[in-house]
ChimeraX commands (.cxc) that place a marker at each C-alpha (Angstrom):
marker #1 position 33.54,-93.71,81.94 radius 0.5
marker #1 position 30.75,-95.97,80.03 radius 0.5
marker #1 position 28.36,-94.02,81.48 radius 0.5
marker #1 position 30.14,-90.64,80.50 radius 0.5
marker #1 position 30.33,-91.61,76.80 radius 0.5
marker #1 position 26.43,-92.95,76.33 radius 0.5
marker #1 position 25.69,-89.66,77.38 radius 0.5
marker #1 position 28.18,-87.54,74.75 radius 0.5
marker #1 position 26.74,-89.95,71.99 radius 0.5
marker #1 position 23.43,-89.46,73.32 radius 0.5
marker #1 position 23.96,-85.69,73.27 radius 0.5
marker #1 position 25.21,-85.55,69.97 radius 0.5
marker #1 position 22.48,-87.50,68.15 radius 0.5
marker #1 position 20.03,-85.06,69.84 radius 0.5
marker #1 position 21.88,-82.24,68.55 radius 0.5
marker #1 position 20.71,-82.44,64.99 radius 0.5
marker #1 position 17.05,-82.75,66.33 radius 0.5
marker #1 position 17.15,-79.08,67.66 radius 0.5
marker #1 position 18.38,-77.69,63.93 radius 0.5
marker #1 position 15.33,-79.77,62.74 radius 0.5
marker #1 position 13.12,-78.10,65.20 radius 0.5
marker #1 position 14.42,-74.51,64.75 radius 0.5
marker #1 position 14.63,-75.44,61.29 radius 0.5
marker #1 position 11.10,-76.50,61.49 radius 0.5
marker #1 position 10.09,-73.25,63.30 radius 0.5
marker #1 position 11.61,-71.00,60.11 radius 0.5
marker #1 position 9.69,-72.95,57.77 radius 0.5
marker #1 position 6.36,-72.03,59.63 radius 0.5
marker #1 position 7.67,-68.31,60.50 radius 0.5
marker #1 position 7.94,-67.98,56.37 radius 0.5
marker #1 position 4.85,-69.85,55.58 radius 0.5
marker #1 position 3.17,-67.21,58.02 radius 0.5
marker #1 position 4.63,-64.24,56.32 radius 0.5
marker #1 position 3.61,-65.35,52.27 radius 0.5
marker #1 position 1.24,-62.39,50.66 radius 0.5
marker #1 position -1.97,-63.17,50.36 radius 0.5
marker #1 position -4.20,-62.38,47.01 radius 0.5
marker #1 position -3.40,-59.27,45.85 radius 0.5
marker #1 position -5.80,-55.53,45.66 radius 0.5
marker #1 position -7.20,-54.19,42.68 radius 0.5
marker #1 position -6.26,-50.76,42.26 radius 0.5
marker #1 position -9.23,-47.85,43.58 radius 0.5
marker #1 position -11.32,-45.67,40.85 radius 0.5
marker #1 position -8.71,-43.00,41.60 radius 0.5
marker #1 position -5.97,-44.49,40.38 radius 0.5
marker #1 position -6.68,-46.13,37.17 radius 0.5
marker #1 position -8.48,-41.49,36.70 radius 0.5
marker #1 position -4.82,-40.71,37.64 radius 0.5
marker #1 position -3.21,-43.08,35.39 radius 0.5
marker #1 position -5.32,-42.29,32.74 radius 0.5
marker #1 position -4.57,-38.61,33.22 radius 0.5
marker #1 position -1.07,-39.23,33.06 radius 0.5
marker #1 position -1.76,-41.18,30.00 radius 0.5
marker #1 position -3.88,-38.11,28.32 radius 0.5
marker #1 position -0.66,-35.40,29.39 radius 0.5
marker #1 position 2.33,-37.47,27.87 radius 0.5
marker #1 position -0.33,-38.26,24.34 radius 0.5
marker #1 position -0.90,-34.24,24.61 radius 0.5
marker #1 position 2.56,-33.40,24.56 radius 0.5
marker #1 position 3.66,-36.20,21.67 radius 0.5
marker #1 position 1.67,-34.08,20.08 radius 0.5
marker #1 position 2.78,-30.63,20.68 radius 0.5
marker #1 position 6.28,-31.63,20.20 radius 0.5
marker #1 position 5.03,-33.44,16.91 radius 0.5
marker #1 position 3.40,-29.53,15.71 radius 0.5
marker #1 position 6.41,-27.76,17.09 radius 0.5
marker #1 position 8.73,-30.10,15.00 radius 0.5
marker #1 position 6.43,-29.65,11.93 radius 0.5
marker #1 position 6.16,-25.37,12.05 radius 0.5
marker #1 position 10.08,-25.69,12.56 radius 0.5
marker #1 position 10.64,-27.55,9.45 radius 0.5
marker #1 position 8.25,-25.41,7.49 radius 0.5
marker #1 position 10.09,-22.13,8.24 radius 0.5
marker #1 position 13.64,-23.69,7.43 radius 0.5
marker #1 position 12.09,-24.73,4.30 radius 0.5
marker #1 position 10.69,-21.12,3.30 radius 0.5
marker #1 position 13.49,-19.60,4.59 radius 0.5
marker #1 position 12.40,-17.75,7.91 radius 0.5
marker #1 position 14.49,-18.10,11.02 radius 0.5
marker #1 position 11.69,-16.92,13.21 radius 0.5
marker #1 position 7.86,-17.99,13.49 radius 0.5
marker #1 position 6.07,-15.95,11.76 radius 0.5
marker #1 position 2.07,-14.96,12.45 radius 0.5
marker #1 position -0.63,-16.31,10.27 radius 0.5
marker #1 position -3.64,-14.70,9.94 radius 0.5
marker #1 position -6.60,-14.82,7.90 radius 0.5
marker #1 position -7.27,-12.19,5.18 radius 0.5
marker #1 position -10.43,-10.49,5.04 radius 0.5
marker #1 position -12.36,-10.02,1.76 radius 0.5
marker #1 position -11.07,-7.12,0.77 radius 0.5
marker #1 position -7.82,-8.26,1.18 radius 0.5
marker #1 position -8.32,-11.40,-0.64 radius 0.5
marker #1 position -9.63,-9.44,-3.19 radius 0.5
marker #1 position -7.01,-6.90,-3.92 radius 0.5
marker #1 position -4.49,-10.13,-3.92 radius 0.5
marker #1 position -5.82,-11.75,-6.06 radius 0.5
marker #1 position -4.44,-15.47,-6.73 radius 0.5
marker #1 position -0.55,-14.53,-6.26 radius 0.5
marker #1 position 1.54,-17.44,-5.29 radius 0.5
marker #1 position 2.60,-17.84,-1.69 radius 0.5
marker #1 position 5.61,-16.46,-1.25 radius 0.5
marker #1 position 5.69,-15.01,-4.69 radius 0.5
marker #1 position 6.70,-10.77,-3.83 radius 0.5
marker #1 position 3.80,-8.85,-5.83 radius 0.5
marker #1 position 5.47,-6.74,-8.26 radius 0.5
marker #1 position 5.23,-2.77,-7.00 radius 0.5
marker #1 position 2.77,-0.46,-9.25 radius 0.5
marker #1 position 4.60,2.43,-10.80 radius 0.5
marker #1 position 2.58,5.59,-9.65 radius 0.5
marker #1 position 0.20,7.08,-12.27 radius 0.5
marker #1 position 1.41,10.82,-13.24 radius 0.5
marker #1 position -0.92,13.25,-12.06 radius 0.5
marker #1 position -1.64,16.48,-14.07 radius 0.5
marker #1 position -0.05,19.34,-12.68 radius 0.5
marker #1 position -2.18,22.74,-13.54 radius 0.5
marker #1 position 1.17,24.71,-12.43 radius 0.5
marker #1 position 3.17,23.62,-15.39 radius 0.5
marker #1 position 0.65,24.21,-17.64 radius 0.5
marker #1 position 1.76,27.86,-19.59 radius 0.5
marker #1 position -0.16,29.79,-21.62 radius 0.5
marker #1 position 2.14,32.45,-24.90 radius 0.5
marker #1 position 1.07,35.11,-26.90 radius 0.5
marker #1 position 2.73,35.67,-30.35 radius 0.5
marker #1 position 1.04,37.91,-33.73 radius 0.5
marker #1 position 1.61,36.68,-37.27 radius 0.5
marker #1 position 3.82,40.19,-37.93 radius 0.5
marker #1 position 6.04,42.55,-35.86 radius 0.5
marker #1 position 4.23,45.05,-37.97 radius 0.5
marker #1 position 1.46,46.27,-39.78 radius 0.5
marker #1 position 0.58,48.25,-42.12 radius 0.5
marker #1 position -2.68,51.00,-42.48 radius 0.5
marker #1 position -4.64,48.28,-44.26 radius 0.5
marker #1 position -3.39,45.02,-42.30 radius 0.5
marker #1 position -5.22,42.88,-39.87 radius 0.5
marker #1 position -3.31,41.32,-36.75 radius 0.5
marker #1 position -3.99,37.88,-36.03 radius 0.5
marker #1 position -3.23,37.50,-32.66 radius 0.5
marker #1 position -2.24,33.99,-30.99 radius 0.5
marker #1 position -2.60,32.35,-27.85 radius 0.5
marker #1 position -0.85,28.58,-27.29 radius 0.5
marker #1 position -1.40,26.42,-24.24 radius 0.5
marker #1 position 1.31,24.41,-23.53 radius 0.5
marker #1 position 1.31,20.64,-21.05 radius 0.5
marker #1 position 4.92,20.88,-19.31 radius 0.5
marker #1 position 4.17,18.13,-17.18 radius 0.5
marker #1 position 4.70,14.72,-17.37 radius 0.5
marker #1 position 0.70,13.77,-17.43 radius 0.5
marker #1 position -2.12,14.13,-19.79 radius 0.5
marker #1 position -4.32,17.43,-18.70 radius 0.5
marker #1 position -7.81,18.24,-19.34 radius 0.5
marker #1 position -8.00,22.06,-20.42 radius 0.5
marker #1 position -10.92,23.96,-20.75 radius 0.5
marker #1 position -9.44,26.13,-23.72 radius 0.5
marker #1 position -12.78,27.60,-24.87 radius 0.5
marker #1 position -13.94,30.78,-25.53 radius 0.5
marker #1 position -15.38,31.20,-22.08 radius 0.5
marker #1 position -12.01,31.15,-20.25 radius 0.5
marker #1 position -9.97,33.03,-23.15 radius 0.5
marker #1 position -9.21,36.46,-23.29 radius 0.5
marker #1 position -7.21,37.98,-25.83 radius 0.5
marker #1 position -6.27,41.89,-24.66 radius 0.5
marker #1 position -4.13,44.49,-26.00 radius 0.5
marker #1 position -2.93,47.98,-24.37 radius 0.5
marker #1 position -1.31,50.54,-25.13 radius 0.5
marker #1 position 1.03,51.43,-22.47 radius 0.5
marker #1 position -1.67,51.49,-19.26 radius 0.5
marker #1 position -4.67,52.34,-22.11 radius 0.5
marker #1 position -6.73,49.86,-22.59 radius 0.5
marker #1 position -7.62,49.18,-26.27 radius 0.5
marker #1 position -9.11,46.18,-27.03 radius 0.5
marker #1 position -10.53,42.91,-24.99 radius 0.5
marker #1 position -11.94,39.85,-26.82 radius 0.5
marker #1 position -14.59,39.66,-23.36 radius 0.5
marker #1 position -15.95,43.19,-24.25 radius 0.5
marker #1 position -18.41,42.57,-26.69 radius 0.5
marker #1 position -18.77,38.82,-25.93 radius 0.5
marker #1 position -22.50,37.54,-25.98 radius 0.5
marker #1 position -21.64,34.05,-24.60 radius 0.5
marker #1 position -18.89,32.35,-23.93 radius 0.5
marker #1 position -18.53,28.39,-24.72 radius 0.5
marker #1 position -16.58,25.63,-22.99 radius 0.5
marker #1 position -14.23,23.63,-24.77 radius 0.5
marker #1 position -12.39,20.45,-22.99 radius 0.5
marker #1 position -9.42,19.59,-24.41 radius 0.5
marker #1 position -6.94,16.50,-23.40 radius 0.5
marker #1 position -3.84,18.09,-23.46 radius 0.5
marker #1 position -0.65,15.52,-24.04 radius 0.5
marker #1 position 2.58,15.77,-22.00 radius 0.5
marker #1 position 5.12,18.60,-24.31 radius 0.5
marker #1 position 2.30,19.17,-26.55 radius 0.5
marker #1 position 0.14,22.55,-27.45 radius 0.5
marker #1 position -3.39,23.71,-28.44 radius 0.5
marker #1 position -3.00,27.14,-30.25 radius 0.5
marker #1 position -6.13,29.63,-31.07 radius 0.5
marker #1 position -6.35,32.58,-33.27 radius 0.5
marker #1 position -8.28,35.74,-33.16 radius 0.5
marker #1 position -8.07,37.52,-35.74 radius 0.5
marker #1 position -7.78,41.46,-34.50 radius 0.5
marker #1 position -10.34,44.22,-36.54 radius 0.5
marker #1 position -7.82,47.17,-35.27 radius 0.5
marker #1 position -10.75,48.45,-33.52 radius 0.5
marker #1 position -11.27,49.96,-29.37 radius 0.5
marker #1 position -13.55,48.23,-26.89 radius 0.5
marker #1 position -14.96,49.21,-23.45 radius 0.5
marker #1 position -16.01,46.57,-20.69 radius 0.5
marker #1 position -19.27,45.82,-21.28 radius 0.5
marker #1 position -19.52,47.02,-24.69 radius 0.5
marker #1 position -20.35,50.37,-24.33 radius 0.5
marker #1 position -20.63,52.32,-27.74 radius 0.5
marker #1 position -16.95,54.09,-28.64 radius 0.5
marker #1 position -16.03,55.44,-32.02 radius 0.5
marker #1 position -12.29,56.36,-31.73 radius 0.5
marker #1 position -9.69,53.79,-32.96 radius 0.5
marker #1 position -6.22,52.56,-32.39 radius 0.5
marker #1 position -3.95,55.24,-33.89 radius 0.5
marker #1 position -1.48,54.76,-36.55 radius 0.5
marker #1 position 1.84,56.48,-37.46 radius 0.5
marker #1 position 4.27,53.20,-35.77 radius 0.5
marker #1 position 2.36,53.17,-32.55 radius 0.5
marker #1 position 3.49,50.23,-30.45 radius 0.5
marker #1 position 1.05,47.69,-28.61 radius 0.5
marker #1 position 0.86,44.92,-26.42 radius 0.5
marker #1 position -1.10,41.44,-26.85 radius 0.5
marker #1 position -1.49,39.37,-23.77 radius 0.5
marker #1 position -3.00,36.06,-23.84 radius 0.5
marker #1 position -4.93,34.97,-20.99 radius 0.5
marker #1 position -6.69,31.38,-20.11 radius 0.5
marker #1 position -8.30,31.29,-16.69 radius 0.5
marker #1 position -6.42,32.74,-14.12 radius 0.5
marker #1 position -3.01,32.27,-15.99 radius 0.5
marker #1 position -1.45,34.90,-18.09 radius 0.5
marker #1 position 1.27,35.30,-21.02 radius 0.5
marker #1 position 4.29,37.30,-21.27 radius 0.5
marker #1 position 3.14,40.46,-23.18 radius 0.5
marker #1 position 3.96,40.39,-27.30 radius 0.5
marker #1 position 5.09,43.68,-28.83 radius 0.5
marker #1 position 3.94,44.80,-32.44 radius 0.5
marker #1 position 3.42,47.98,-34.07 radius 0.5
marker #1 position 0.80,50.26,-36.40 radius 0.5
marker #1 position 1.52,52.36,-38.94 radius 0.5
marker link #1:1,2 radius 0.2
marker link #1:2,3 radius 0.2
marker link #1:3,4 radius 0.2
marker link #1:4,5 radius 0.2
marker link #1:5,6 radius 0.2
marker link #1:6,7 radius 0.2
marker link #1:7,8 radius 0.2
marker link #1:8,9 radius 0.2
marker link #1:9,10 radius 0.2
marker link #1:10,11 radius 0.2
marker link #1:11,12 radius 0.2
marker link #1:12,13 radius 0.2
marker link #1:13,14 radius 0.2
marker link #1:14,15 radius 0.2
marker link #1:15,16 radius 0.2
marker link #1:16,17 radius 0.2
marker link #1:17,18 radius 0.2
marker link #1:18,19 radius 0.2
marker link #1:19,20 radius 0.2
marker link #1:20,21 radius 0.2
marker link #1:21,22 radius 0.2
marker link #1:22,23 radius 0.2
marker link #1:23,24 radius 0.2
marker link #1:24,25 radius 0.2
marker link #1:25,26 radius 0.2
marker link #1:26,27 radius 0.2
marker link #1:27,28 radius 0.2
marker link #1:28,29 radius 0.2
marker link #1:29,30 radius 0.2
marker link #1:30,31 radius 0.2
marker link #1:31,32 radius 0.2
marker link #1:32,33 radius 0.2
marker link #1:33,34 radius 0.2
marker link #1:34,35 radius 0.2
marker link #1:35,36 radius 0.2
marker link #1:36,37 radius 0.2
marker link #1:37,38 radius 0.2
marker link #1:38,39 radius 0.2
marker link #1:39,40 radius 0.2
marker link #1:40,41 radius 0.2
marker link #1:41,42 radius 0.2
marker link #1:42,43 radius 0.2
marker link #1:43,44 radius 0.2
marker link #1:44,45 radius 0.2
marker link #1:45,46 radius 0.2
marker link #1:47,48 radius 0.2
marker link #1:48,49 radius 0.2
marker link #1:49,50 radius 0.2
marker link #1:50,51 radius 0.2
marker link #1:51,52 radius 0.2
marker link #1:52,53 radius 0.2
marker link #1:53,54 radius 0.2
marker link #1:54,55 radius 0.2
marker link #1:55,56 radius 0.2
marker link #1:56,57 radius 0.2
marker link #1:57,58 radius 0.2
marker link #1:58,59 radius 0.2
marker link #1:59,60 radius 0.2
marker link #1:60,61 radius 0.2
marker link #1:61,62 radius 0.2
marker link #1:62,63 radius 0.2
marker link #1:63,64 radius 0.2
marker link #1:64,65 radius 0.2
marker link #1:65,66 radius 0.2
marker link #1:66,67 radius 0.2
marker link #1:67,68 radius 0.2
marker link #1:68,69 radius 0.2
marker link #1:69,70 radius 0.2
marker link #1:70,71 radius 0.2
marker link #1:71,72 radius 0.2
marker link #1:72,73 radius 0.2
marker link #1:73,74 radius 0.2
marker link #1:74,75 radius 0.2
marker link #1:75,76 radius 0.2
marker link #1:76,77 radius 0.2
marker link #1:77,78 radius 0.2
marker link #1:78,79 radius 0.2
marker link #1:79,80 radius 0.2
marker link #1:80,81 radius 0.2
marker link #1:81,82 radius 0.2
marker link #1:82,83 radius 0.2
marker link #1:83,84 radius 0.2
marker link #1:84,85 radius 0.2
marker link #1:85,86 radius 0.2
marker link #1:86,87 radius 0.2
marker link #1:87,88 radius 0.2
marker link #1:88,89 radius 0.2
marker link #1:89,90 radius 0.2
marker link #1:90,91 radius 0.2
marker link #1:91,92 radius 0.2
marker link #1:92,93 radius 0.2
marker link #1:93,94 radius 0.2
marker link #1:94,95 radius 0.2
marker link #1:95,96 radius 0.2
marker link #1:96,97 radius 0.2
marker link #1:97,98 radius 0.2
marker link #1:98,99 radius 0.2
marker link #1:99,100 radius 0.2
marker link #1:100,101 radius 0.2
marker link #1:101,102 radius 0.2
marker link #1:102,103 radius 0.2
marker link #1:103,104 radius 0.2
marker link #1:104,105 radius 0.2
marker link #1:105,106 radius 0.2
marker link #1:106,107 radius 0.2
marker link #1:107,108 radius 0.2
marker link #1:108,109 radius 0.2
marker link #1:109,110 radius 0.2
marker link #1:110,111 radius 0.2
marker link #1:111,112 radius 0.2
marker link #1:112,113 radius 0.2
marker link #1:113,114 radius 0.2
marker link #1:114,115 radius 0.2
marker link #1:115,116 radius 0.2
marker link #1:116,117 radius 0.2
marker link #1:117,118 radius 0.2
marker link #1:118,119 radius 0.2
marker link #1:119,120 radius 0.2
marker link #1:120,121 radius 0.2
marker link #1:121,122 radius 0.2
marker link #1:122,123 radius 0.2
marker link #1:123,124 radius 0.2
marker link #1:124,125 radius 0.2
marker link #1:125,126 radius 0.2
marker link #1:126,127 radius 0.2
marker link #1:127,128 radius 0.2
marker link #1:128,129 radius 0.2
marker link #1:129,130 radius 0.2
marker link #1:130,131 radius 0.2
marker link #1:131,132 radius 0.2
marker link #1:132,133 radius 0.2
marker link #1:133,134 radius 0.2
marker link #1:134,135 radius 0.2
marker link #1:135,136 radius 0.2
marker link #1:136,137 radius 0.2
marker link #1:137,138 radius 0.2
marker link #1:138,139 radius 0.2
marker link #1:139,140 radius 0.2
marker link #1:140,141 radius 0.2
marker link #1:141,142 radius 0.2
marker link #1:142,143 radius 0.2
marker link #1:143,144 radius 0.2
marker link #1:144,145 radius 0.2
marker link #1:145,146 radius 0.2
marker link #1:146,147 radius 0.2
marker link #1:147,148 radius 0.2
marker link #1:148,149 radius 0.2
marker link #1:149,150 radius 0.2
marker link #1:150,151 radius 0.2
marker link #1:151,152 radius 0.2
marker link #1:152,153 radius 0.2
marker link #1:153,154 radius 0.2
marker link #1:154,155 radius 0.2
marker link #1:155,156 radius 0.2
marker link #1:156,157 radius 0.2
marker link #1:157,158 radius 0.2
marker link #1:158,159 radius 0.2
marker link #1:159,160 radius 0.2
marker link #1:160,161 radius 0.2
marker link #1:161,162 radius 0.2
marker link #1:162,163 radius 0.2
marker link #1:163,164 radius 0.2
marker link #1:164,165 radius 0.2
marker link #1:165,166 radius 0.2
marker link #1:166,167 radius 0.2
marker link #1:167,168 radius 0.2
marker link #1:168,169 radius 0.2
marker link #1:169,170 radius 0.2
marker link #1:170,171 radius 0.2
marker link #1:171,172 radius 0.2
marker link #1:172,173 radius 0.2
marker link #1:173,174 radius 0.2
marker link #1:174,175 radius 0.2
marker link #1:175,176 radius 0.2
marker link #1:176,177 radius 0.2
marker link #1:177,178 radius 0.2
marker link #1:178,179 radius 0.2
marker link #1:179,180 radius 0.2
marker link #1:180,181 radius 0.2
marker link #1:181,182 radius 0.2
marker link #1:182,183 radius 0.2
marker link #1:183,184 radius 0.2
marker link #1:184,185 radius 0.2
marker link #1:185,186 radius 0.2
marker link #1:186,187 radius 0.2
marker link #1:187,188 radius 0.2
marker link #1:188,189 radius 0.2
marker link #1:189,190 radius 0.2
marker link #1:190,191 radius 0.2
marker link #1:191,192 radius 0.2
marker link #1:192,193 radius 0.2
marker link #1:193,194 radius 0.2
marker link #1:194,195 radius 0.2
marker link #1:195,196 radius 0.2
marker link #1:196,197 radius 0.2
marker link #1:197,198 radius 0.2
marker link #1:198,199 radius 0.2
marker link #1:199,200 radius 0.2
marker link #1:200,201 radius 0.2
marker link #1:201,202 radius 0.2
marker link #1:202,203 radius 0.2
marker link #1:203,204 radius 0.2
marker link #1:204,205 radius 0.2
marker link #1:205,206 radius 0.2
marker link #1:206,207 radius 0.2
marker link #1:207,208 radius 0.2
marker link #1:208,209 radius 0.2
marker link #1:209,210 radius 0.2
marker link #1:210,211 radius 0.2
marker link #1:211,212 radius 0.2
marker link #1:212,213 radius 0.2
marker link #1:213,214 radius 0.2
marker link #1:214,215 radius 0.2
marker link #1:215,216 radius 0.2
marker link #1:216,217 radius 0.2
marker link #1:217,218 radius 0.2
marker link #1:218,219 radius 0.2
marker link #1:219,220 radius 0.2
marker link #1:220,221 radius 0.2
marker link #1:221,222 radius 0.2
marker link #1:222,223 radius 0.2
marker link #1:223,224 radius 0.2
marker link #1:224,225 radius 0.2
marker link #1:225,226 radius 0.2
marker link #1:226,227 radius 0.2
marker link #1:227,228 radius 0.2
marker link #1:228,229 radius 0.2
marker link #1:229,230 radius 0.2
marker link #1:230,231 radius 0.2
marker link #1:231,232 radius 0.2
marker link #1:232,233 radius 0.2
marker link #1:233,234 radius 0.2
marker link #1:234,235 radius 0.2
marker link #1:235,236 radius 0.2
marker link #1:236,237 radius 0.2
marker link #1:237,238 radius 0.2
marker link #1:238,239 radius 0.2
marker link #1:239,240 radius 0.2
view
């Protein structure tokens, strides 16, 4: 029984001595397993790092432009980006120095003469004459636009005519030696008026010699005014 007991206490205190030694053989097992010094990162890393680096700066940046452009067009008013581009010089020039943004007022057109409203009237000084009286025979050029006109109302484009039913009497172009031009800046409702003052006496084309004149005794004539290609309404007077 002595015997049996020495050996339980001997047991016992060699109990503790086997934790040591396991405990012994952990501390070496983690000793083994400590890192050693640690690897400097390869050339292609510290390119990819500074790539990545590069891309996020690159896009601060974008977002910082987009941001910007944004703010401008809620500031002038424009929901939508708008294109910018760069005038020319021809551009620039008919521009001028307008503020941005500033609408350019619109020019109002400038009236352009209009030949087809210009009329041309024929009138005489009497509705009658007598033996002894002299007709003077008008023509009046009239602007019915809305625009100043230049007329050539000279003697080389009028034509002052009278007939006699379909017998031709008298034509201020007959006898003409040479016609002149006369330009004349006709005004918007206003008139040039000529006279020709009418010797009661017959004309052929070309002024061929003719001795017979207009009869008397109330005949009735016609004047017509002509300038160019445009004509008058025919005026009505009579002889005696």
């Amino acid at each position: 029984m002595a015997n049996k007991g020495k050996q339980q206490s001997t047991a016992r205190s060699t109990a503790p001595a086997k934790g040591a030694a396991r405990g012994s053989s952990r501390a070496g097992t983690s000793e083994k397993s400590t890192p050693g010094p640690r690897r400097r990162p390869s050339p292609a890393v510290y390119r990819r790092r500074r790539q990545v680096v590069f891309g996020a700066l690159l896009l601060v940046i974008v977002l910082i432009v987009v941001a910007v452009v944004a703010i401008t067009g809620a500031m002038t008013g424009n929901s939508e980006p708008q294109a910018v581009s760069t005038p020319d010089a021809s551009q620039a020039q008919t521009q001028g120095s307008a503020p941005s943004g500033t609408p350019s007022p619109s020019a109002s057109p400038t009236p352009v003469c209009d030949f087809n409203l210009m009329t041309v009237a024929a009138k005489t000084d009497k509705p009658a004459y007598g033996a002894e009286d002299k007709p003077l025979l008008t023509m009046t050029i009239t602007n019915g636009g809305t625009a100043p006109c230049e007329v050539n109302v000279g003697t080389s484009q009028m034509e002052y005519l009278v007939m006699s039913g379909s017998d031709r009497i008298f034509s201020s172009k007959d006898c003409q030696t040479g016609g002149e031009d006369l330009i004349k800046t006709i005004q918007p409702g206003k008139s040039e008026t000529a006279n020709f003052p009418w010797q009661r006496n017959r004309t052929l084309e070309g002024c061929g010699a003719i001795t017979a004149k207009p009869g008397g005794g109330g005949a009735y004539y016609t004047f017509e005014a002509r300038l160019g290609n445009k004509a008058s309404p025919k005026a009505v007077f009579q002889l005696n």
